[in-house]
C-alpha positions in Angstrom: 265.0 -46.0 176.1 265.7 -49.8 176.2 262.6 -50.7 174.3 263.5 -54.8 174.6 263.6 -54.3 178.4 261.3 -52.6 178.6 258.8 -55.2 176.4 260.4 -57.8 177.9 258.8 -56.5 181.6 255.3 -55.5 180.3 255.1 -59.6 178.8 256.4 -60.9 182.2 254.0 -58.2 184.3 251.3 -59.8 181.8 252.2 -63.1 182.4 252.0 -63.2 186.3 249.2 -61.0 186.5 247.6 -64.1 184.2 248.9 -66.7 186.5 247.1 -65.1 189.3 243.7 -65.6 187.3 243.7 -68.8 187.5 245.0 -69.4 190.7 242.0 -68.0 192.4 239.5 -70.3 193.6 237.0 -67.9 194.2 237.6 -66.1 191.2 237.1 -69.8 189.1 234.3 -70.8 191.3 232.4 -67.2 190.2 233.2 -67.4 186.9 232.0 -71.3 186.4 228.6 -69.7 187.9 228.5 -66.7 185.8 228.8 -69.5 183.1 225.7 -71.5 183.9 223.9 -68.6 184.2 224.2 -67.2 180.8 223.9 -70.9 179.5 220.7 -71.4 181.5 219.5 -68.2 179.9 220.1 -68.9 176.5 218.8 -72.8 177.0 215.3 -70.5 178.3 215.3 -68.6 175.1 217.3 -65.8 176.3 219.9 -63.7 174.9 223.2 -61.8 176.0 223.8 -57.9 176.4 227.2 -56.7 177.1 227.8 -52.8 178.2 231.1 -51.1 179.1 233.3 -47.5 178.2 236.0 -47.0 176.4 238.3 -50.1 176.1 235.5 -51.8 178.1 233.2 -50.8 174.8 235.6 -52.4 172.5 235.7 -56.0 174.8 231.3 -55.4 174.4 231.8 -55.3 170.7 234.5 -58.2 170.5 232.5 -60.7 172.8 229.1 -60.3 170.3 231.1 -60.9 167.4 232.7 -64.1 169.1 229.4 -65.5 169.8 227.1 -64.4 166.6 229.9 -64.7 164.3 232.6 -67.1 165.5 235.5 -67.7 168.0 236.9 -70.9 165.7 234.5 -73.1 164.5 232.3 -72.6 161.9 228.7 -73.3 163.9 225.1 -71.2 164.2 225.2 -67.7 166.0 224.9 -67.7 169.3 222.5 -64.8 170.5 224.4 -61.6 171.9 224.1 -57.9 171.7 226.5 -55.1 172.7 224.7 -51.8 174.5 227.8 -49.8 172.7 226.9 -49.6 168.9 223.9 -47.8 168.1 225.1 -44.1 168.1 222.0 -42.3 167.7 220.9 -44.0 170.9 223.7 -43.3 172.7 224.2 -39.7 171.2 220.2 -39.4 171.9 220.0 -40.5 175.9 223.0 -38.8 176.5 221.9 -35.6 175.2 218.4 -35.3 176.6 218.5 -36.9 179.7 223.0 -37.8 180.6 225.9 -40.1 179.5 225.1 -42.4 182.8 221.5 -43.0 181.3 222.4 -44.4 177.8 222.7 -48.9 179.0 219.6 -48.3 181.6 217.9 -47.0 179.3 218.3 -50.1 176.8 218.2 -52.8 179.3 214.5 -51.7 180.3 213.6 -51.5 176.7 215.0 -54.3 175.6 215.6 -56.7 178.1 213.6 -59.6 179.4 213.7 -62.1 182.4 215.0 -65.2 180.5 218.2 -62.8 179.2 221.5 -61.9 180.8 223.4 -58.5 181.1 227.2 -58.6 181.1 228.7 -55.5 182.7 231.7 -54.6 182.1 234.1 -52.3 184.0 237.9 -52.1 185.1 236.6 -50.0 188.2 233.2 -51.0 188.9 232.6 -47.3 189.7 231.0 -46.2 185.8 227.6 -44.6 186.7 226.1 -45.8 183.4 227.5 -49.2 184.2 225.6 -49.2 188.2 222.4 -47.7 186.7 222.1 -50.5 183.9 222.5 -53.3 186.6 220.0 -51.2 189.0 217.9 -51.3 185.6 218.5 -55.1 185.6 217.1 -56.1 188.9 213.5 -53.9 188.1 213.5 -56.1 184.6 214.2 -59.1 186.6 217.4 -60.5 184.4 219.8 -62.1 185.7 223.5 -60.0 185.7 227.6 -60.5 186.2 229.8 -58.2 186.6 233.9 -58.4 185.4 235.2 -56.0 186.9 239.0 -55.6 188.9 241.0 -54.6 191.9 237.8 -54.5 194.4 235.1 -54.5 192.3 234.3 -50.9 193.6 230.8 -49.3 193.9 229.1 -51.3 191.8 230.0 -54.9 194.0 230.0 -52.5 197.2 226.5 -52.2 196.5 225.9 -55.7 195.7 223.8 -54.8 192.1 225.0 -58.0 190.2 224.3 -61.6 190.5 228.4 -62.6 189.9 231.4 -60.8 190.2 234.3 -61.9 188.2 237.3 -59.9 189.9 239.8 -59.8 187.8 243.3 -59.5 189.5 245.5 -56.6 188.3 247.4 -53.4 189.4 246.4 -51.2 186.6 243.6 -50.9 184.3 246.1 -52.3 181.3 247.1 -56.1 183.0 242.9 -55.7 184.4 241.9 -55.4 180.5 244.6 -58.1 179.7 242.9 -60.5 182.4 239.3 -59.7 180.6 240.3 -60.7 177.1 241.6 -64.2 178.1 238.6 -64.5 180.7 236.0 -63.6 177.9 237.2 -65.6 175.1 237.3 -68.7 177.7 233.5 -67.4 178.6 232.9 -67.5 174.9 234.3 -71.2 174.2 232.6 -72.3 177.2 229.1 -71.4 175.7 229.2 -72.6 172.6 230.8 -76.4 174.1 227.6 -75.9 176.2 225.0 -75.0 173.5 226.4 -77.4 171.2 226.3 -80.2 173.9 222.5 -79.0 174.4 222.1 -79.1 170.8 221.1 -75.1 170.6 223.8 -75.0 168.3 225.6 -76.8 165.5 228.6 -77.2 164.0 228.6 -76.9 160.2 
């Protein structure tokens, strides 16, 4: 195998697949709403929850600790929680009433009107993922969904109040597209709360 070809492609596949991020207007008009609505919530006292599976956990994880720890300057936390960490909840729901119960299940007990759920799935088909955002219009918080190639069920059924679209043939260059759209999400927030003087630099 020709490993440096074949590195060389997946960086270039990577690269295009980026360019097409940002050339989407509708794509950067979404997102800059999806923006103001999670800084309008924190601005109302709000906070963030963040759900997703698999690699889709791990971005959860990664965005809370951007915004309660830090993305690159030191400043106070920013308000965030991911749905994906407390494993006798998760091991709990999923045992005594199913795996697509175990984010519904939070964002009812824990979720308010002034906060924002960030759902994230490659598909937009995770059952858990549709049932959480189903949970988030009976709580009456506000949701976005980052999601790729059509947004499947979960857009189809029109259960969020954005849809970032990320572009991408395969789940990989998708995932690739939600790191650099998340971390811009994240630095975005903080300019914002800082601005608003929620939060401070040190």
């Amino acid at each position: 195998m020709d490993f440096k070809s074949y590195i060389r492609e997946s960086f270039q596949m990577a690269a295009k697949n980026l360019q097409e991020l940002a050339k989407s207007e509708e794509l950067l008009n979404t997102f800059a709403a999806a923006t103001e609505t999670i800084i309008e919530s924190y601005k109302k006292g709000g906070c963030l929850y963040i759900a997703g599976n698999g690699g889709s956990a791990a971005d959860a994880q990664h965005i809370s600790a951007e915004l309660v720890g830090k993305l690159a300057n030191d400043r106070t936390p920013i308000r965030a929680f991911a749905l994906t960490v407390d494993s006798s909840f998760l091991t709990a729901v999923g045992n005594d009433y199913g795996y697509d119960f175990i984010f519904s299940r939070q964002v009812t007990g824990l979720m308010k009107p002034e906060d924002t759920f960030l759902a994230i799935t490659t598909s937009g088909n995770s059952s858990n993922i549709i049932k959480a955002l189903e949970a988030c219009r009976k709580v009456g918080a506000k949701s976005i969904l980052l999601t790729g190639k059509d947004g499947g069920k979960a857009k189809e059924m029109g259960l969020a109040d954005h849809y970032i679209v990320a572009p991408g043939s395969n789940t990989a260059n998708i995932q690739e597209a939600h790191i650099v759209t998340y971390h811009t999400l994240c630095f975005m927030i903080e300019k914002a709360l800082v601005e608003a003087g929620l939060v401070k630099y040190f």
